[in-house]
Each structure stands twice: as C-alpha cells, then as structure tokens.
TORSEDREN-298480 format. One record per residue (C-alpha): residue number from 1; x, y, z. Coordinates in Angstrom, 3 decimals. Layout:
REM residues N
REC/nr/px/py/pz
REC/NUM/X/Y/Z .
...
END
This chain:
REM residues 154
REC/nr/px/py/pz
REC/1/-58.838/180.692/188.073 .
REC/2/-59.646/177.974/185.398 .
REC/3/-56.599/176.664/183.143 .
REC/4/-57.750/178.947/180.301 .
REC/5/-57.750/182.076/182.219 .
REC/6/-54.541/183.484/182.051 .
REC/7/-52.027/184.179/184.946 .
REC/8/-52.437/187.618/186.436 .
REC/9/-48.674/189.487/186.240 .
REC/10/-47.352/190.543/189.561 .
REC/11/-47.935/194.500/190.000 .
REC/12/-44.505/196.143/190.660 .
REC/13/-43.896/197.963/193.841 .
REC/14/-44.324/201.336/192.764 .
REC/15/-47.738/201.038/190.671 .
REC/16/-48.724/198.842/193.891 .
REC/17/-48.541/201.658/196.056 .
REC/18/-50.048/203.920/193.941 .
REC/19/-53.169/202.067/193.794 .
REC/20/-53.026/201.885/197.217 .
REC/21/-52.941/205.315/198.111 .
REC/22/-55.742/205.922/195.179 .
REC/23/-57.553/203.528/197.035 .
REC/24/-57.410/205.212/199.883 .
REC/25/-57.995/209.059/198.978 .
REC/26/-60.967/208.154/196.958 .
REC/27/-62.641/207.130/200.954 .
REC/28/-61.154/211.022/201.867 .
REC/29/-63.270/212.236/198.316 .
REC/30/-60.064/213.344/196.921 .
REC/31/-59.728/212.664/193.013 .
REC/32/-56.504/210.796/192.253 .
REC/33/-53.966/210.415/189.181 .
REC/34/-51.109/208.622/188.505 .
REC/35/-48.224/209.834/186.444 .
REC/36/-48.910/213.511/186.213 .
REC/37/-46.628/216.135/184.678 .
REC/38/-47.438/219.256/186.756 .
REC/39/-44.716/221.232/184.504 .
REC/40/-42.642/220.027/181.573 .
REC/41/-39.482/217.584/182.824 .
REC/42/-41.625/217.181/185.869 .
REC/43/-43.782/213.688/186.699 .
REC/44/-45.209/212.766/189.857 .
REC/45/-46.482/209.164/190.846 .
REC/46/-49.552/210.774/192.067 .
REC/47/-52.067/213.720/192.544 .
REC/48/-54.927/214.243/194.082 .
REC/49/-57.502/216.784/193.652 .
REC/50/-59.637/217.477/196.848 .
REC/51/-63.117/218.374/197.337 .
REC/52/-61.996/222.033/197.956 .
REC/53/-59.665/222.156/195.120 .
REC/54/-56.605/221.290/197.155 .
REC/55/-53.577/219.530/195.808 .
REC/56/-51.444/216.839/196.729 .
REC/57/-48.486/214.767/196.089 .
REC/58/-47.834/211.653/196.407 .
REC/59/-44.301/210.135/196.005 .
REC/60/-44.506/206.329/195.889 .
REC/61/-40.897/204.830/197.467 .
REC/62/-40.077/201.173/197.169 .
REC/63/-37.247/201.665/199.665 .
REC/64/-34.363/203.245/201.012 .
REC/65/-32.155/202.249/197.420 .
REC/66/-35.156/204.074/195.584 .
REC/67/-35.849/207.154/197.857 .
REC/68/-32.232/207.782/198.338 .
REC/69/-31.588/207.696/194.342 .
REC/70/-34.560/210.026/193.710 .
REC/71/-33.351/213.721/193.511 .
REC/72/-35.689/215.663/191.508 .
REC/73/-38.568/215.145/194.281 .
REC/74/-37.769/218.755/195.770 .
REC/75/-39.099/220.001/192.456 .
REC/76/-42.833/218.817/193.262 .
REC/77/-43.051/221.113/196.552 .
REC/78/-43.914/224.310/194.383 .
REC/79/-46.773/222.043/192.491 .
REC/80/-48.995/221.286/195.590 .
REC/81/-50.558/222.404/198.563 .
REC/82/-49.285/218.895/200.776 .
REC/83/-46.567/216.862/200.000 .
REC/84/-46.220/213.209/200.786 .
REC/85/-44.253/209.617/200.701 .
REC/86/-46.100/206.444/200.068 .
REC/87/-44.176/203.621/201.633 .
REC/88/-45.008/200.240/202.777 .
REC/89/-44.843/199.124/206.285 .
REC/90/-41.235/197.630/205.812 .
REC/91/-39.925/201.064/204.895 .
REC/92/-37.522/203.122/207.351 .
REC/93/-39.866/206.301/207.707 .
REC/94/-36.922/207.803/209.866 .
REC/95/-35.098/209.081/206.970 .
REC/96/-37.687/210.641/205.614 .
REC/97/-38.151/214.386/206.290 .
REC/98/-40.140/215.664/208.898 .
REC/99/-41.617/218.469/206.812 .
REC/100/-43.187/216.002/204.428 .
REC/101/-46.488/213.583/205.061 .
REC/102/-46.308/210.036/205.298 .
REC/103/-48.757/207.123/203.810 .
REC/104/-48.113/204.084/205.238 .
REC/105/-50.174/201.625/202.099 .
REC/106/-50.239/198.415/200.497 .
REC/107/-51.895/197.406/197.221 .
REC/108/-55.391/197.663/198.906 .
REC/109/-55.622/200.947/201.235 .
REC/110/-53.451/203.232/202.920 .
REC/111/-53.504/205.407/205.823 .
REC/112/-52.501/208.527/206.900 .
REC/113/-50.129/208.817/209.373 .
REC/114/-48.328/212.527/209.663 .
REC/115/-49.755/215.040/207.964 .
REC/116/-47.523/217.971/206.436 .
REC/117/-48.183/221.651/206.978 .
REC/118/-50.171/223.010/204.093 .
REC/119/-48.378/225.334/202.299 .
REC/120/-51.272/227.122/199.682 .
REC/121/-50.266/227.369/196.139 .
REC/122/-50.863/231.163/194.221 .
REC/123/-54.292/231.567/192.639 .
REC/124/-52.550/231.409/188.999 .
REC/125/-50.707/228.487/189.359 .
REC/126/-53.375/226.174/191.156 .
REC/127/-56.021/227.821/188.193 .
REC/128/-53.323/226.320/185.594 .
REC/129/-52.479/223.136/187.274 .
REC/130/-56.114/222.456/187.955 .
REC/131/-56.424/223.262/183.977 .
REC/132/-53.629/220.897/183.404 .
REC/133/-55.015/218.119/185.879 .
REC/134/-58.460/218.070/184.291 .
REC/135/-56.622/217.850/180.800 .
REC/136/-54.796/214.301/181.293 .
REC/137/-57.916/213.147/183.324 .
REC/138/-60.113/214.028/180.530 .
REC/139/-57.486/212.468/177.318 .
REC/140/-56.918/209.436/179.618 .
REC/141/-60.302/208.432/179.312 .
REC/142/-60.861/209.409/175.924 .
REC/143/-58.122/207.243/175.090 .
REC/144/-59.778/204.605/177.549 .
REC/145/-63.177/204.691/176.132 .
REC/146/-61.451/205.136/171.932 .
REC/147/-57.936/203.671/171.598 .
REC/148/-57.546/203.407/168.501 .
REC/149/-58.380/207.609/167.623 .
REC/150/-55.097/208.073/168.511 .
REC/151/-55.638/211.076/171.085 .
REC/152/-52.421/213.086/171.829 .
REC/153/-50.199/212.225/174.904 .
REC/154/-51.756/214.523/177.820 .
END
C-alpha cells in the first residue's frame, strides 16, 4: 500500500464470517446471500441456494455474548431445508444445539463440520422463497451496476 492509497477498515466479526462461509459454499456450487428477509420481521445473515434448489441458513455468531442474546433464530427453521452456525475456531461449539449444523470459518473459507438433518420445506413455500431469493439477488445488482436509479429496498 502506497501513502496515497487509503487504509483498508477492519471488517467486523459478523460480515467476516459471512464472507467466509460465502467463500466457502460457492466451492460446494451453492449460491449465497447475505442479509435476506425470508418473511417480513425476519433477516438472516445468510442463504444459500443449492444446485438442486435446496436452502440453507446460515447464522453468523461472534460469540457466546452474541449467540446467547440472539432469540429470534428459532424463527429461521421453517425458512430452510438445513440450518446452521458460523463460528470461528475460538467459539464454544458445545452450547450450540445438536440439531443444528456447524461452520467452523474465518474471513477466507470455512468448513463443514456437522451437518444437520434435512428437514424439506413444502413445495409452496420453497416456490415463494425461491421467488423472494431471486428478487433481492436480482435488485442488489441492479442497484450495484445503477446506484443512483434509486431501485426499491428488496
């Protein structure tokens, strides 16, 4: 870095995580997004749309101060077909629960290391939050590629 380039911000522990798992399902050709709103009140650090059309969550956690103050992640379970954390090596996986998948990631890659049952999601609702997946995908890059058209939150 030259003295006119200027100093790259640190990347908070919950956006590093998430890039890390994105990282990381991209190699397993899943499609991931951050911040998605499955239903209204309802936002989830990440999905992931796979090859065949499963969905996942993602839950970044910090540690135990932020996983033990979150109380609305129960909510997510009806909005995929696999739920996970995504923790750092640091964090105490033991008080996580069994039932749920674990990512063990850093701000480069991640890896998988227990996989939750899969518990299908109804043929309407995975049609609708497919719908509703491709919809912020597609008005995140339109605002990406035009900012200044002013395209309506997704």
């Amino acid at each position: 870095m030259n003295a006119d380039s200027p100093a790259l911000a640190p990347i908070a522990p919950g956006p590093r995580l998430a890039r890390g798992v994105c990282r990381y399902l991209v190699t397993l050709d899943f499609a991931p997004l951050t911040e998605v709103t499955p239903a209204r009140g309802l936002r989830v650090d990440v999905m992931a749309l796979g090859p065949t059309d499963e969905l996942w969550v993602i839950e970044c956690k910090s540690g135990r101060r932020d996983y033990q103050t979150d109380h609305k992640w129960q909510n997510y379970l009806g909005w995929c077909d696999r739920f996970f954390w995504a923790v750092d090596a640091a964090f105490p996986v033991d008080i996580l629960p069994r039932a749920s998948g674990v990512i063990l990631c850093d701000g480069f890659g991640a890896e998988i290391v227990r996989m939750p049952a899969e518990h299908r999601l109804a043929g309407a609702r995975r049609k609708a939050l497919t719908a509703r997946f491709a919809r912020q995908a597609a008005l995140r890059v339109a605002r990406a590629e035009d900012p200044v058209a002013g395209f309506g939150a997704a």
